[in-house]
mmCIF file of the N, C-alpha and C atoms, coordinates in Angstrom:
data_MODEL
# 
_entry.id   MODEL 
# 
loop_
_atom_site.group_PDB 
_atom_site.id 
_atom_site.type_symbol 
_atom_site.label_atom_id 
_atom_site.label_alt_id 
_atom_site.label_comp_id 
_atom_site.label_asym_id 
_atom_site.label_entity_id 
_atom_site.label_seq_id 
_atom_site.pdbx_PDB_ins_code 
_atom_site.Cartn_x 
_atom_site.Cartn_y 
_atom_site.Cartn_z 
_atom_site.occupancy 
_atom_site.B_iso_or_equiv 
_atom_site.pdbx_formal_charge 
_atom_site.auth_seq_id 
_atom_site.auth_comp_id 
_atom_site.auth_asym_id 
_atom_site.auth_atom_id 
_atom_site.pdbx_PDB_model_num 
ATOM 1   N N  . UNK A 1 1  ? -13.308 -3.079 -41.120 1.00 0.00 ? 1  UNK A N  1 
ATOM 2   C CA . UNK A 1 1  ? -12.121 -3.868 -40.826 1.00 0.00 ? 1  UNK A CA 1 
ATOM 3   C C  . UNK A 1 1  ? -11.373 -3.247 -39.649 1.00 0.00 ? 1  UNK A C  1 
ATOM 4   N N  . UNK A 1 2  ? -10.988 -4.077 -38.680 1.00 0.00 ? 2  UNK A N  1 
ATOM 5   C CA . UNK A 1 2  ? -9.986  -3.563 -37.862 1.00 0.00 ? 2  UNK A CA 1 
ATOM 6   C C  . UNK A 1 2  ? -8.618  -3.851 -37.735 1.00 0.00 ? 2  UNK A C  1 
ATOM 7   N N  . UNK A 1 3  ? -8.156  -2.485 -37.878 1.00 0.00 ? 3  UNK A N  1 
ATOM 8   C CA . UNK A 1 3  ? -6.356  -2.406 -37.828 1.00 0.00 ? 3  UNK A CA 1 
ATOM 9   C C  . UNK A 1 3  ? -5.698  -3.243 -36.582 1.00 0.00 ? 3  UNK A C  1 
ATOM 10  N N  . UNK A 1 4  ? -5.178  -3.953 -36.163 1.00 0.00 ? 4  UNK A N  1 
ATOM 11  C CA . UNK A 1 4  ? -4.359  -4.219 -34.902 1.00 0.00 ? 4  UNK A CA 1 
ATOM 12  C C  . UNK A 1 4  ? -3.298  -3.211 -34.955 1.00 0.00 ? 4  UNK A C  1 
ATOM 13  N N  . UNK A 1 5  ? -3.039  -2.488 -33.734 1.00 0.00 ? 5  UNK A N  1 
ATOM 14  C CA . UNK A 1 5  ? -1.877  -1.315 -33.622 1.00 0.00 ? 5  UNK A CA 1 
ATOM 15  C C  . UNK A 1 5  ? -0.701  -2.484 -32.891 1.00 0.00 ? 5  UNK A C  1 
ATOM 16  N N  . UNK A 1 6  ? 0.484   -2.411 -33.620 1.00 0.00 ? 6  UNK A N  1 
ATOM 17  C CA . UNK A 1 6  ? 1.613   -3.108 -32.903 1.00 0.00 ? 6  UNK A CA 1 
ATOM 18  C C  . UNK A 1 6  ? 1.394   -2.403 -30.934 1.00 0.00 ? 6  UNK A C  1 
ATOM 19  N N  . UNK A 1 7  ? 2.061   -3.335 -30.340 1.00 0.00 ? 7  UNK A N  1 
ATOM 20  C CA . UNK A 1 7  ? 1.589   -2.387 -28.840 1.00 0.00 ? 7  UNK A CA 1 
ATOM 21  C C  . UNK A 1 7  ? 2.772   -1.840 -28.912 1.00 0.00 ? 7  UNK A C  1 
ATOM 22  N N  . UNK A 1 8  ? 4.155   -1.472 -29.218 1.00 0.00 ? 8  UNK A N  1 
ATOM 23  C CA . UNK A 1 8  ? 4.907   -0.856 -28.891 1.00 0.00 ? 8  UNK A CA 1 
ATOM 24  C C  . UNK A 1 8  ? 4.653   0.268  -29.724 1.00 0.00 ? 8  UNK A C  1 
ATOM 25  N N  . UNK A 1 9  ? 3.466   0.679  -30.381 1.00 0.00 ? 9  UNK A N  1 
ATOM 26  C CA . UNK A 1 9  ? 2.794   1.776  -31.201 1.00 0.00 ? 9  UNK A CA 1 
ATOM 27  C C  . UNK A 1 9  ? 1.872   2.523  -30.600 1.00 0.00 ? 9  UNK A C  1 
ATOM 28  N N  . UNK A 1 10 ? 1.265   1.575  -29.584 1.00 0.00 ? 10 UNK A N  1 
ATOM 29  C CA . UNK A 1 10 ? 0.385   2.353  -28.722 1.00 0.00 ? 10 UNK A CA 1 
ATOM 30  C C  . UNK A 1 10 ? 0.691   3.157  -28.005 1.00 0.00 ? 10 UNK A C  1 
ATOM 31  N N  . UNK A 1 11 ? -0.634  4.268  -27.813 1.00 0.00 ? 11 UNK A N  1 
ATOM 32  C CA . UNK A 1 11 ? 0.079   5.325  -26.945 1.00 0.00 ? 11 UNK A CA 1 
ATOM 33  C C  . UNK A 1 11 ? -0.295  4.958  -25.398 1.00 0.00 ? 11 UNK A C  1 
ATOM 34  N N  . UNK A 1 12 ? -1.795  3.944  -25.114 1.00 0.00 ? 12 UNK A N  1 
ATOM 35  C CA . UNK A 1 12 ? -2.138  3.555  -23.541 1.00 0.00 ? 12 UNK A CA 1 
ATOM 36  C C  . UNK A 1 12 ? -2.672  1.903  -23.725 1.00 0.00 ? 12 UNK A C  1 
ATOM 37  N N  . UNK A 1 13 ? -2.135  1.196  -23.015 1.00 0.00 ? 13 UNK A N  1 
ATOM 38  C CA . UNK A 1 13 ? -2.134  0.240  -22.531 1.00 0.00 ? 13 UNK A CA 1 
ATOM 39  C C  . UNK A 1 13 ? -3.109  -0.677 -22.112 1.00 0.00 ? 13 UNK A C  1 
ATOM 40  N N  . UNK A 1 14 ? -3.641  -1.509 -22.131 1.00 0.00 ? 14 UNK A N  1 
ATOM 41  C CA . UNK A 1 14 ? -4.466  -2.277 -21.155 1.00 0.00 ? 14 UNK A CA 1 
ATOM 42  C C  . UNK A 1 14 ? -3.325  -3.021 -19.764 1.00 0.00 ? 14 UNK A C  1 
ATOM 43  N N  . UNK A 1 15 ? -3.949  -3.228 -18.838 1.00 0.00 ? 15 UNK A N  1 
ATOM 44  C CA . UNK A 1 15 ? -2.828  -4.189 -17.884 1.00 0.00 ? 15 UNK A CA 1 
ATOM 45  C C  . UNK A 1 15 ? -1.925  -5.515 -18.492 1.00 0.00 ? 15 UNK A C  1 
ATOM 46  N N  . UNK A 1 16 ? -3.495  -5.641 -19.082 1.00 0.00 ? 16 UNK A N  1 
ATOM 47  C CA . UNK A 1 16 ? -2.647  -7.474 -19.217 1.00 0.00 ? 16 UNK A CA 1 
ATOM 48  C C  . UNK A 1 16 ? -1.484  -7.079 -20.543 1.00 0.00 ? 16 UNK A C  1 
ATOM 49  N N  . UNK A 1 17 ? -1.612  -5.951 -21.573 1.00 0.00 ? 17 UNK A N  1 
ATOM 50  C CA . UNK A 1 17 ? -0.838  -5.445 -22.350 1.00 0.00 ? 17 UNK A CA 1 
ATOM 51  C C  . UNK A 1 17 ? 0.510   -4.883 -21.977 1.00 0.00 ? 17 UNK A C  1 
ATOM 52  N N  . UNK A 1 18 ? 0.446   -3.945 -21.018 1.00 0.00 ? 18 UNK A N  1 
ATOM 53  C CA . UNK A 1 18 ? 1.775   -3.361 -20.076 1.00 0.00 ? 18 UNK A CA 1 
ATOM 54  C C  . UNK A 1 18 ? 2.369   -4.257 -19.428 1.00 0.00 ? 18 UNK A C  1 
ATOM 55  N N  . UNK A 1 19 ? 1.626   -5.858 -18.678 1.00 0.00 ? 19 UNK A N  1 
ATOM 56  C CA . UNK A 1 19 ? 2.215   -6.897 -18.382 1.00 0.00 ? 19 UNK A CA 1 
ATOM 57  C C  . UNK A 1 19 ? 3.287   -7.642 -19.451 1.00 0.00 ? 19 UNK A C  1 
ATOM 58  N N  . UNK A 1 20 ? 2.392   -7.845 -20.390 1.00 0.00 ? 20 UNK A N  1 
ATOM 59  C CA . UNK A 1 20 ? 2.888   -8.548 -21.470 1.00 0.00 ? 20 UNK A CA 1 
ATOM 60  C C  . UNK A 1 20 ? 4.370   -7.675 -21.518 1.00 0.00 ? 20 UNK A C  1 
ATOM 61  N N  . UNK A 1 21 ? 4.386   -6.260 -22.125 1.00 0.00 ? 21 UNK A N  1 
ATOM 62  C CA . UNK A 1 21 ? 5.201   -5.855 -22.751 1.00 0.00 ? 21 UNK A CA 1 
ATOM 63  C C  . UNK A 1 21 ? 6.260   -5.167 -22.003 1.00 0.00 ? 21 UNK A C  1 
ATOM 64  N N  . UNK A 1 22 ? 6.314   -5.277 -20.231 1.00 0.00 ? 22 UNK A N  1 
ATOM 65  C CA . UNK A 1 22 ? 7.079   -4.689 -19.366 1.00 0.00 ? 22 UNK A CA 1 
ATOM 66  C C  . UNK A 1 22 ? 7.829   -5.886 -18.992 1.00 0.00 ? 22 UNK A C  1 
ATOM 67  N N  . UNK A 1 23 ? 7.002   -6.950 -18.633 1.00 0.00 ? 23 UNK A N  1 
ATOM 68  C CA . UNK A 1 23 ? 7.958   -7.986 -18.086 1.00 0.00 ? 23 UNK A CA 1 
ATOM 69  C C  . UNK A 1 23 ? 7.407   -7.732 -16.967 1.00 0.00 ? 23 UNK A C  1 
ATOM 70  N N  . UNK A 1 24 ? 6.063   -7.359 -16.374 1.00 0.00 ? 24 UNK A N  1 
ATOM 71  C CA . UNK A 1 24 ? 5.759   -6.926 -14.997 1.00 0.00 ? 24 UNK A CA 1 
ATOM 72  C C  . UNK A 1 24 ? 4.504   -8.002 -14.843 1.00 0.00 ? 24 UNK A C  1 
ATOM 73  N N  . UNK A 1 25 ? 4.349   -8.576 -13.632 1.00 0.00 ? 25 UNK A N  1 
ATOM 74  C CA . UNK A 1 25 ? 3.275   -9.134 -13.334 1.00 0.00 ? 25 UNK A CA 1 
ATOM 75  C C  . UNK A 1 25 ? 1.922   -8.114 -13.124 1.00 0.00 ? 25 UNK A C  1 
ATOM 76  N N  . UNK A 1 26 ? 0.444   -9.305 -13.394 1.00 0.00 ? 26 UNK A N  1 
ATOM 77  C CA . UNK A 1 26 ? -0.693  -7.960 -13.793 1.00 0.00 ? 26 UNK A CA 1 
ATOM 78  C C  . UNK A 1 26 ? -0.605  -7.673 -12.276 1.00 0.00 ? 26 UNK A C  1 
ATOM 79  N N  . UNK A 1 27 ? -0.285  -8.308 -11.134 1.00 0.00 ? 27 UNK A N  1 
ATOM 80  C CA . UNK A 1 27 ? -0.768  -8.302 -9.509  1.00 0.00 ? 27 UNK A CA 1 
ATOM 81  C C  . UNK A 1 27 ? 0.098   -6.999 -9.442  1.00 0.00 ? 27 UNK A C  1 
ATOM 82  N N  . UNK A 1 28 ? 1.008   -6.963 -9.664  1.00 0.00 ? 28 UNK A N  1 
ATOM 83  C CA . UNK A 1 28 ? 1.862   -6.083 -9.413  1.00 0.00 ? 28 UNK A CA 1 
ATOM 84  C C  . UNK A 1 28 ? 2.010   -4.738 -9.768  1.00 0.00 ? 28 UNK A C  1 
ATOM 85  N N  . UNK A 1 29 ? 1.531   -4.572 -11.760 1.00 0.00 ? 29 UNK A N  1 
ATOM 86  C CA . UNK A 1 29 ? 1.089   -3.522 -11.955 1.00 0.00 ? 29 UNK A CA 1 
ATOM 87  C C  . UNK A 1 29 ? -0.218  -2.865 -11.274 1.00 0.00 ? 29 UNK A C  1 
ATOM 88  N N  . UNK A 1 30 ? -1.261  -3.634 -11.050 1.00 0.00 ? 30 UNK A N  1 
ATOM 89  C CA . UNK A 1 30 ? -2.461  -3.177 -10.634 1.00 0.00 ? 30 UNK A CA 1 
ATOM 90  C C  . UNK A 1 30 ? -2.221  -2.436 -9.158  1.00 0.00 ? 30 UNK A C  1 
ATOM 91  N N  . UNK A 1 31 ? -1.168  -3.016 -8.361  1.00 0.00 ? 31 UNK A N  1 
ATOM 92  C CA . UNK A 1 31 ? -1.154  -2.593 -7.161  1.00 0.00 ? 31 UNK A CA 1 
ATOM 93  C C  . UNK A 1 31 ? -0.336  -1.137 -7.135  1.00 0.00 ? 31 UNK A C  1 
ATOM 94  N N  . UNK A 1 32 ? 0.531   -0.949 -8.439  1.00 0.00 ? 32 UNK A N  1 
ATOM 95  C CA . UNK A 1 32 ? 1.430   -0.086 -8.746  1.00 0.00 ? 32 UNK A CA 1 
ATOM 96  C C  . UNK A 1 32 ? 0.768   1.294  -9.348  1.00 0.00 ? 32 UNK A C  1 
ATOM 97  N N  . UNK A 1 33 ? -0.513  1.080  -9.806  1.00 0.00 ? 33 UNK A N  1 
ATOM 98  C CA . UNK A 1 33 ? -1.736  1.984  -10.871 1.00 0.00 ? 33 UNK A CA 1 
ATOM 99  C C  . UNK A 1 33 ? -2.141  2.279  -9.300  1.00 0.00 ? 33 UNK A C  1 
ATOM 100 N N  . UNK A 1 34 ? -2.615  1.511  -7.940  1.00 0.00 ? 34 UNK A N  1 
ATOM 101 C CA . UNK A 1 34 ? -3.447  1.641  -6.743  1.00 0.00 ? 34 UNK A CA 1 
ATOM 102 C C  . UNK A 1 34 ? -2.656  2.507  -6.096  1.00 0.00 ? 34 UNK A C  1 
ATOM 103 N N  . UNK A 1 35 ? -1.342  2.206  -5.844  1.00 0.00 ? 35 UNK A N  1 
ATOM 104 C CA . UNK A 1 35 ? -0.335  2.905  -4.944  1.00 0.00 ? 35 UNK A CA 1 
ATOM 105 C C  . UNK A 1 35 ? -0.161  4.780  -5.564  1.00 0.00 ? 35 UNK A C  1 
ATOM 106 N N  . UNK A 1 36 ? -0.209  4.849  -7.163  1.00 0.00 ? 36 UNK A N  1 
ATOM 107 C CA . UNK A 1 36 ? 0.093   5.848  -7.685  1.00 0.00 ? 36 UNK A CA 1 
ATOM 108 C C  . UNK A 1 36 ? -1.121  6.453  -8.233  1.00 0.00 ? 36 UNK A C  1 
ATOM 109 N N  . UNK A 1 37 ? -2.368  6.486  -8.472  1.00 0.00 ? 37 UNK A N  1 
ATOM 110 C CA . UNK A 1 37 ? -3.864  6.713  -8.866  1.00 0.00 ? 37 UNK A CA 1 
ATOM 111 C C  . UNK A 1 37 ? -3.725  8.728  -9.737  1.00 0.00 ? 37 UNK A C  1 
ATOM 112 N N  . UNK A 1 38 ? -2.675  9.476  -9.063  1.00 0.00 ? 38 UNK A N  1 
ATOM 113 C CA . UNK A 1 38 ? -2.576  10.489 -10.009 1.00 0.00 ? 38 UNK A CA 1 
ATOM 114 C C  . UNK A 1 38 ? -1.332  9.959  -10.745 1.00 0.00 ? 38 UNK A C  1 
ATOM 115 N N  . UNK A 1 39 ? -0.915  9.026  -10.680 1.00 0.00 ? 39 UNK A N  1 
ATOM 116 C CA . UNK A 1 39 ? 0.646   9.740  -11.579 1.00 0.00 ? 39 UNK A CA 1 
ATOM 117 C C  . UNK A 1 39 ? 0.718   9.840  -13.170 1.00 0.00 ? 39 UNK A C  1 
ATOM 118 N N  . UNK A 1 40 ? 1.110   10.467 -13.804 1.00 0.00 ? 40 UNK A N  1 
ATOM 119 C CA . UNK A 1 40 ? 1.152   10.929 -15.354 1.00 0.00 ? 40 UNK A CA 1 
ATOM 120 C C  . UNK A 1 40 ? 1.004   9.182  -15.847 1.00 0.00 ? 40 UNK A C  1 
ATOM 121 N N  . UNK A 1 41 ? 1.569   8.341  -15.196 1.00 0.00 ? 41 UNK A N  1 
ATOM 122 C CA . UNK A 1 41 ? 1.230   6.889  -16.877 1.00 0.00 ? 41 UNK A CA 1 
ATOM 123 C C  . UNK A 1 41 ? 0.005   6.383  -16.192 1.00 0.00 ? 41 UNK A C  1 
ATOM 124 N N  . UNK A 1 42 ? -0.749  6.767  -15.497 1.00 0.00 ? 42 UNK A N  1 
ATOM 125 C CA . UNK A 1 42 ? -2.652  6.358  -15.222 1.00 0.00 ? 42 UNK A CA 1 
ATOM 126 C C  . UNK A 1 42 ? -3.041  7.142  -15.621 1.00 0.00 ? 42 UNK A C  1 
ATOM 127 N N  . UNK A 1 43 ? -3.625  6.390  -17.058 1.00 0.00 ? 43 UNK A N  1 
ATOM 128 C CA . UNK A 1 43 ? -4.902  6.841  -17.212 1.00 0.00 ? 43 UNK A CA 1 
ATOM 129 C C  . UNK A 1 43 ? -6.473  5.846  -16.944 1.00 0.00 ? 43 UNK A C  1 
ATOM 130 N N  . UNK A 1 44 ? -7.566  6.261  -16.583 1.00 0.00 ? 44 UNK A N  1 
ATOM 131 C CA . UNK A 1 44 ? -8.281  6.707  -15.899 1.00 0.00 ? 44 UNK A CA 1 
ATOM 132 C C  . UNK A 1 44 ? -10.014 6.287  -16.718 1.00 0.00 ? 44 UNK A C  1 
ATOM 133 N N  . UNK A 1 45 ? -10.345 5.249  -17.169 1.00 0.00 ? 45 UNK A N  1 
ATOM 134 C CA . UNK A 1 45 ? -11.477 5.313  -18.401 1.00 0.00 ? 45 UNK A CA 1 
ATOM 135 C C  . UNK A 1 45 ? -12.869 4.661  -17.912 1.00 0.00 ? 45 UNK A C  1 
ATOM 136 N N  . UNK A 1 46 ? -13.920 5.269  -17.131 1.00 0.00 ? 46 UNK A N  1 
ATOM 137 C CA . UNK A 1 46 ? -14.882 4.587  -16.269 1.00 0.00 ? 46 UNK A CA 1 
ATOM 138 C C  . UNK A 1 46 ? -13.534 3.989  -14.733 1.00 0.00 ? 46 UNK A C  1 
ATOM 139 N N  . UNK A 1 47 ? -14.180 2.488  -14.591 1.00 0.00 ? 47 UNK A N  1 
ATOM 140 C CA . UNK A 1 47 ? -13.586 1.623  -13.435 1.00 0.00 ? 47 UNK A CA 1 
ATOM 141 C C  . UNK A 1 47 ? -12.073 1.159  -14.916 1.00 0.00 ? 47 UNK A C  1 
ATOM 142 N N  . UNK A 1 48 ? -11.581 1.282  -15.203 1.00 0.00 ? 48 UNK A N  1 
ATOM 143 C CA . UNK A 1 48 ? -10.728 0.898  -15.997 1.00 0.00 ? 48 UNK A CA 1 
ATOM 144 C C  . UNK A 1 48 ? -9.206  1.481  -15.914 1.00 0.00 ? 48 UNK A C  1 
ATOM 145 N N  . UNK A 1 49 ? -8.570  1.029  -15.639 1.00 0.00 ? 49 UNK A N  1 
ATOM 146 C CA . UNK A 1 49 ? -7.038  1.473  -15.534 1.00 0.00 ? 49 UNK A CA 1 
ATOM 147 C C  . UNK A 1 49 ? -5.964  1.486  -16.810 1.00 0.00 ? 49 UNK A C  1 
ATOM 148 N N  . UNK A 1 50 ? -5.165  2.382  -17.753 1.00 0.00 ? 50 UNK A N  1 
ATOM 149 C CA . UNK A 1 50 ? -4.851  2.224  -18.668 1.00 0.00 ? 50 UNK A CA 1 
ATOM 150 C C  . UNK A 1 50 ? -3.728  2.531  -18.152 1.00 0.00 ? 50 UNK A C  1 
ATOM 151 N N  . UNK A 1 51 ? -2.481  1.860  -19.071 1.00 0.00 ? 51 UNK A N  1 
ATOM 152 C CA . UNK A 1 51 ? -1.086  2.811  -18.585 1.00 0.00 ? 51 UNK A CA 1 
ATOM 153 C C  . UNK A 1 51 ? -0.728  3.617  -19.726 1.00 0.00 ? 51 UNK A C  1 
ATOM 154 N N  . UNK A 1 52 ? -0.066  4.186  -19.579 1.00 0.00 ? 52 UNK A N  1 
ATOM 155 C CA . UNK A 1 52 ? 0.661   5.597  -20.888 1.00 0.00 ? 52 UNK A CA 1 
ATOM 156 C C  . UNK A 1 52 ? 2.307   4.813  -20.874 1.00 0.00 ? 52 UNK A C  1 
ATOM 157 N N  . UNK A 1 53 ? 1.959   3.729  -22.545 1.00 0.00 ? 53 UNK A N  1 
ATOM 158 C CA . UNK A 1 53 ? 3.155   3.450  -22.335 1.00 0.00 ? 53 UNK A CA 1 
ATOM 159 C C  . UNK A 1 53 ? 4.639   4.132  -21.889 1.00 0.00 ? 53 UNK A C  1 
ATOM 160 N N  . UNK A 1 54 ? 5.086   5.372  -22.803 1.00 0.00 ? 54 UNK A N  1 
ATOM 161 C CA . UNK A 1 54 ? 6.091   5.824  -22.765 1.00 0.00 ? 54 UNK A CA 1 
ATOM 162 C C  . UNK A 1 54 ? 5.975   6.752  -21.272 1.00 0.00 ? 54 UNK A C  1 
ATOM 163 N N  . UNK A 1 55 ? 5.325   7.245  -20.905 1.00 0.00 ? 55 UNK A N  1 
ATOM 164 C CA . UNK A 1 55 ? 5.585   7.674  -19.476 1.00 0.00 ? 55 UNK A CA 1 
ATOM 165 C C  . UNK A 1 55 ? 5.674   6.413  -18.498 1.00 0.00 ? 55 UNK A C  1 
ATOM 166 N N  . UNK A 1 56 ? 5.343   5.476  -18.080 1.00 0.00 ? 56 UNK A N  1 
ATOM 167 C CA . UNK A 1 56 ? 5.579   4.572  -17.518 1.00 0.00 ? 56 UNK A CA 1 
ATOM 168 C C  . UNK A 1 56 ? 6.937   3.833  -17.659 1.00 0.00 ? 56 UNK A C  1 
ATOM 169 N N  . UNK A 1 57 ? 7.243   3.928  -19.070 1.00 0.00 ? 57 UNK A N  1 
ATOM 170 C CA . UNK A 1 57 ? 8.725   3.672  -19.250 1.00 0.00 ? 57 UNK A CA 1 
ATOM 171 C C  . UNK A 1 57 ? 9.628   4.625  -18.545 1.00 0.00 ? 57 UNK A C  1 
ATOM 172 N N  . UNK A 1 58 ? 9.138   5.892  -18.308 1.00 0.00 ? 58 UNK A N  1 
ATOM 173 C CA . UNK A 1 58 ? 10.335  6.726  -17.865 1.00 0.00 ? 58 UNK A CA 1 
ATOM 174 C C  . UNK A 1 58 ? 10.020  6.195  -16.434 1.00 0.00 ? 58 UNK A C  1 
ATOM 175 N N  . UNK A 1 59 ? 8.778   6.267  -16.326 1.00 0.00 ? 59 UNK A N  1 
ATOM 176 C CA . UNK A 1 59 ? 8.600   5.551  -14.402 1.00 0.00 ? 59 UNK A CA 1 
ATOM 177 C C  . UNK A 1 59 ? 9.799   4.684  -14.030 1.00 0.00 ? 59 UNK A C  1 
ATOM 178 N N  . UNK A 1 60 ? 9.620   3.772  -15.033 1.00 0.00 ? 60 UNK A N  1 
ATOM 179 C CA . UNK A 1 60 ? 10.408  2.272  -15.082 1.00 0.00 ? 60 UNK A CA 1 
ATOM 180 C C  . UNK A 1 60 ? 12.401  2.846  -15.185 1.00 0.00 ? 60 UNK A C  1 
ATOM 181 N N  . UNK A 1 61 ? 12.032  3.393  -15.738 1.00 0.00 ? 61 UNK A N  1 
ATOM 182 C CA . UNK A 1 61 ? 13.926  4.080  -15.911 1.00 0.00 ? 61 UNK A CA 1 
ATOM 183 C C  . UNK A 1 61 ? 14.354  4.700  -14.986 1.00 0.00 ? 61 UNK A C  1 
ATOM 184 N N  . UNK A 1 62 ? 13.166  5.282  -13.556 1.00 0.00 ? 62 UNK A N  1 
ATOM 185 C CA . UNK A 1 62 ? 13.744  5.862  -12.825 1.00 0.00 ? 62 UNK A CA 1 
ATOM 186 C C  . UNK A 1 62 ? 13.794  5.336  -11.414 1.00 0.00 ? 62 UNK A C  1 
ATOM 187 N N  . UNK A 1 63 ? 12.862  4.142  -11.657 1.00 0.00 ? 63 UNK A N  1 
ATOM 188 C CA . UNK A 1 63 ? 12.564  2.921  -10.578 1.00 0.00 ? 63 UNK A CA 1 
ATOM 189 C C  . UNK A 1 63 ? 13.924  2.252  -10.363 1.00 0.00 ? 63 UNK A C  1 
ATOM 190 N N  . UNK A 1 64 ? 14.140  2.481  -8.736  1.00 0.00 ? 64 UNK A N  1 
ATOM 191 C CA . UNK A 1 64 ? 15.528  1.264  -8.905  1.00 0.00 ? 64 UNK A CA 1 
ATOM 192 C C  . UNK A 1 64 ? 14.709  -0.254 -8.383  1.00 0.00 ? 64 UNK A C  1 
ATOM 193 N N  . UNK A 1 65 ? 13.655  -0.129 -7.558  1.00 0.00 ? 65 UNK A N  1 
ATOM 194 C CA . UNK A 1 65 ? 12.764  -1.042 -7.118  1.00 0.00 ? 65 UNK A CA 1 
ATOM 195 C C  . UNK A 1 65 ? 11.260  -1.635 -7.399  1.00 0.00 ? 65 UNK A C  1 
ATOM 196 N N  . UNK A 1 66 ? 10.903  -2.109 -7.702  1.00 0.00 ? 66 UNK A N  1 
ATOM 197 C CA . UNK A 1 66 ? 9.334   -1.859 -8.119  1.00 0.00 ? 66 UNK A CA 1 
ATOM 198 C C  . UNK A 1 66 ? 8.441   -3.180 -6.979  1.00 0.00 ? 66 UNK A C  1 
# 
């Protein structure tokens, strides 16, 4: 059987998930994962881009622009 994890439980993201739950378009995050490729909320899985919800939130808290 598989559990569904609420996403505000999760600890990393899919795009279309961090879209959903940021209020961010996927064009926008993807270009935002491209622009930043080390920063602490990319993570990194094969060709696959994950975000780290709660570090990305602090991204987001310290963003006056995105």
């Amino acid at each position: 059987m598989k559990k569904d994890i609420p996403v505000w439980e999760k600890y990393a993201l899919t795009i279309r998930e961090a879209a959903q739950y940021f209020h961010v378009g996927e064009k926008k995050l993807r270009q935002i994962v491209e622009e930043n490729p080390d920063a602490d909320f990319v993570v990194k899985l094969g060709n696959r881009s994950m975000i780290k919800r709660k570090n990305f939130e602090t991204y987001l808290d310290r963003a006056s622009v995105l």
